[in-house]
Structure formats: C-alpha cells, structure tokens
C-alpha positions in Angstrom: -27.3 -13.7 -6.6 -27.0 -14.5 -2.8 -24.4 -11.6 -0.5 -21.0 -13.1 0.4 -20.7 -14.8 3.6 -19.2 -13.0 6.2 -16.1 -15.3 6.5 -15.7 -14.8 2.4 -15.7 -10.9 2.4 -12.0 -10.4 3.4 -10.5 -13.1 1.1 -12.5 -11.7 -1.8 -11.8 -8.2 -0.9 -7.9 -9.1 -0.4 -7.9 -10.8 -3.8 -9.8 -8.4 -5.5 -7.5 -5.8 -4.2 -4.6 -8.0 -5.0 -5.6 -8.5 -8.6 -5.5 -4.2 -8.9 -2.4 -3.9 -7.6 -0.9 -6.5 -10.0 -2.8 -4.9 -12.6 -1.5 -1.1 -11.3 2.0 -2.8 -11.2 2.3 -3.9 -14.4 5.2 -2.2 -16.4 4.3 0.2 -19.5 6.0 -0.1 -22.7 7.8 3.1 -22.1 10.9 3.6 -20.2 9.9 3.4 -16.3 10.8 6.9 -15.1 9.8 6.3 -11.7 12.7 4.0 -11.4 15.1 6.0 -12.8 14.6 9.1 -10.9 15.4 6.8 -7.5 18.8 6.4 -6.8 20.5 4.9 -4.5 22.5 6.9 -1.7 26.1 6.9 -2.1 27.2 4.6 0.4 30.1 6.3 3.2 33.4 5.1 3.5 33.7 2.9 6.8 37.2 2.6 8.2 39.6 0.1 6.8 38.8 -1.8 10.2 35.2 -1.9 10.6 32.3 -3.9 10.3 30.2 -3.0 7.7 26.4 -2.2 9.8 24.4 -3.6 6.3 26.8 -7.2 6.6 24.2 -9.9 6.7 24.3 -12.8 9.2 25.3 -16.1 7.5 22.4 -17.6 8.6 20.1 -14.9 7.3 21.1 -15.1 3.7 21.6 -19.3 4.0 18.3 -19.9 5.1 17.0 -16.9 2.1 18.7 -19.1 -0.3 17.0 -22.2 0.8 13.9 -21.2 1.0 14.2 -18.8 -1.8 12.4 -15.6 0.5 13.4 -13.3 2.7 10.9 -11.7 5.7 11.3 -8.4 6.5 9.2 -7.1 10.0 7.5 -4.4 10.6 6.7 -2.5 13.6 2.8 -2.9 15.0 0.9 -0.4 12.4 4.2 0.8 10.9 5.2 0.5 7.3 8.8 2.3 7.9 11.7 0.7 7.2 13.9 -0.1 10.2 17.7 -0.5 10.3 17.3 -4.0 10.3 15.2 -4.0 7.4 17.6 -2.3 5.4 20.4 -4.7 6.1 17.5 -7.6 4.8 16.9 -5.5 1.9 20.7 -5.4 1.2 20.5 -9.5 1.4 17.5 -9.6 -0.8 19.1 -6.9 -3.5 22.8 -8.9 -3.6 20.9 -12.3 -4.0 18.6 -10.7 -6.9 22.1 -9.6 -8.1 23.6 -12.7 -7.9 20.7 -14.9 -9.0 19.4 -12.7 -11.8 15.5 -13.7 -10.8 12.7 -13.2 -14.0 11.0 -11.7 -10.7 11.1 -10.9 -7.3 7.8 -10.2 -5.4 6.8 -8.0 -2.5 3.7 -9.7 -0.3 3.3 -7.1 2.3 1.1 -9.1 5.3 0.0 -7.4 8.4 -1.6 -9.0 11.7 -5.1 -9.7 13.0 -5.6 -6.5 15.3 -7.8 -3.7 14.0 -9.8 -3.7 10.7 -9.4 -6.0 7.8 -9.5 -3.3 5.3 -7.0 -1.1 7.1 -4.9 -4.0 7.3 -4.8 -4.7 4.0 -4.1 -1.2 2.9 -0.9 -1.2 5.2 0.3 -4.4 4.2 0.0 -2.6 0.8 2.0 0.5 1.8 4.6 -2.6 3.4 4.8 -4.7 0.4 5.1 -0.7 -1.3 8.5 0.5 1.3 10.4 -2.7 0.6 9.7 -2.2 -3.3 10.8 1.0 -3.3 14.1 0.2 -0.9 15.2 -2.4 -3.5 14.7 0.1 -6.3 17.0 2.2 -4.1 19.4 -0.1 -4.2 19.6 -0.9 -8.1 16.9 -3.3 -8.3 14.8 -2.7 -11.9 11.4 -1.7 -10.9 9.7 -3.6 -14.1 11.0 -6.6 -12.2 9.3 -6.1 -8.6 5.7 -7.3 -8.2 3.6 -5.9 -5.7 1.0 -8.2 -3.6 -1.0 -7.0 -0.3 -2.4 -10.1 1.3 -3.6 -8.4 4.8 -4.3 -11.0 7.2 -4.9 -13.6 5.2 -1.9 -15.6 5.6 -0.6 -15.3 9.2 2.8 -16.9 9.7 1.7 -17.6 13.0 -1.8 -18.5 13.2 -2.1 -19.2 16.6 -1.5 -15.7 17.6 -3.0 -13.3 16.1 -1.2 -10.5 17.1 2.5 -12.2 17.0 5.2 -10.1 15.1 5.8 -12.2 12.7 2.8 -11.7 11.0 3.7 -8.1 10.2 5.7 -8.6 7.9 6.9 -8.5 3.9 8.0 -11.3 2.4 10.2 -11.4 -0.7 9.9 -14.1 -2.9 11.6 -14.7 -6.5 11.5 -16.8 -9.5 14.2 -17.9 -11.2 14.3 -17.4 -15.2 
C-alpha cells in the first residue's frame, strides 16, 4: 500500500477526525447529564426603555433563514465566544425554537495560518464553544452535532488568512 500524497494527508486526517467526533457525539441511551447540569443564566431585567444588547439585526436572522445557517467568527487563534457571538447564538437558539430542526450542526472552521493539525483541533474546540452556548441557552444537546473541518473549506479561498474563514457555522435540518 503506497503513503498518502502530501496534498491528501489533511483531508484524510480532517475526515478521519471528523468521523470520531461524530462518533464521540453521538447521544447514549441514558439521560444526557451533561446537558442537564448546563443552565442557562437568568437573563437581567433591562429597563422598560431599552434595547435589548442580544436583539438580532433583521438582516442577520433573514438571511439565516434563507440560507438555513448562521456564521459565527472567531478571533485569530481564539475559540472564545465574543459579545457578538452571543447575540448569533441567541438567533440560532430562537430559530431552532421556532423551526423545531431534527438537527442542528456545529462545523467549527479555522484559517490557513499555522499548522493543519492545530487548526483542526481549534476549529474543534470552535465548533465545541458554540455547542455548548446553545445548550446554555435551552438547546437539547442529543440534537447538536459536532463537525471540525480545519481548513478545508475556506469561505474565502483567495485569502487565506481572511476572517471569515475562522469561523463556526451552524447548519440545521428540518424533520
């Protein structure tokens, strides 16, 4: 049996490591206990007046219905959710609410600077923070599927080091 080309290694290694995590994030037949010891925070009363900070742009959650995903960026090497994360994840938990999805997915991406196993590993730990912020916010954990794709789907291909490529996106299918 011949070695791997080097152009294969990552995309075999990515879906190799993709295929445990699936495997790792399958639900037992028991009760999930993980999700049940998360709860949510209480949220704090805003004034009668104000803006709520977690009220989503209208274009944000029309363009996450219409293309039934949502992108959440992260910050170069940085799997820590960011205030505007958390008002995406509030999108993403109300449209799981109101859709009722069979699944959502998690597909934590990262972009091309450093090493392509260390990438993959934090898009892992990525696709891992937005999982556990929707469990936070009520979202059944037997329902989220993990996925850690690294580099191997940039959303901007011709730059490798763009933003946009660190990212998570969240994806659902509808029962």
């Amino acid at each position: 049996m011949q070695p791997l080309k080097a152009p294969l290694r990552p995309v075999v290694t990515a879906l190799a490591i993709t295929l445990l995590l699936s495997a790792c994030a399958t639900p037992a037949p028991a009760p999930n206990l993980a999700a049940t010891q998360v709860h949510a925070p209480a949220p704090a009363p805003a004034p009668a007046d104000a803006k709520l900070a977690t009220t989503p742009t209208a274009g944000q959650e029309a363009n996450a219905v219409a293309n039934d995903q949502i992108a959440i960026e992260f910050a170069l090497g940085s799997a820590t959710l960011t205030q505007e994360a958390d008002r995406t994840l509030d999108v993403a938990a109300r449209l799981f609410r109101d859709a009722n999805p069979a699944l959502m997915f998690t597909t934590g991406h990262a972009d091309m600077l450093g090493d392509d196993y260390a990438n993959l590993l934090l898009s892992a730990r990525r696709a891992q923070a937005v999982k556990l912020g929707l469990v936070a916010r009520g979202i059944p954990a037997d329902r989220l599927l993990l996925r850690a794709v690294g580099t191997s789907d940039p959303a901007v291909a011709s730059d490798p080091e763009a933003a946009q490529n660190r990212r998570v996106v969240v994806t659902w299918r509808l029962i």
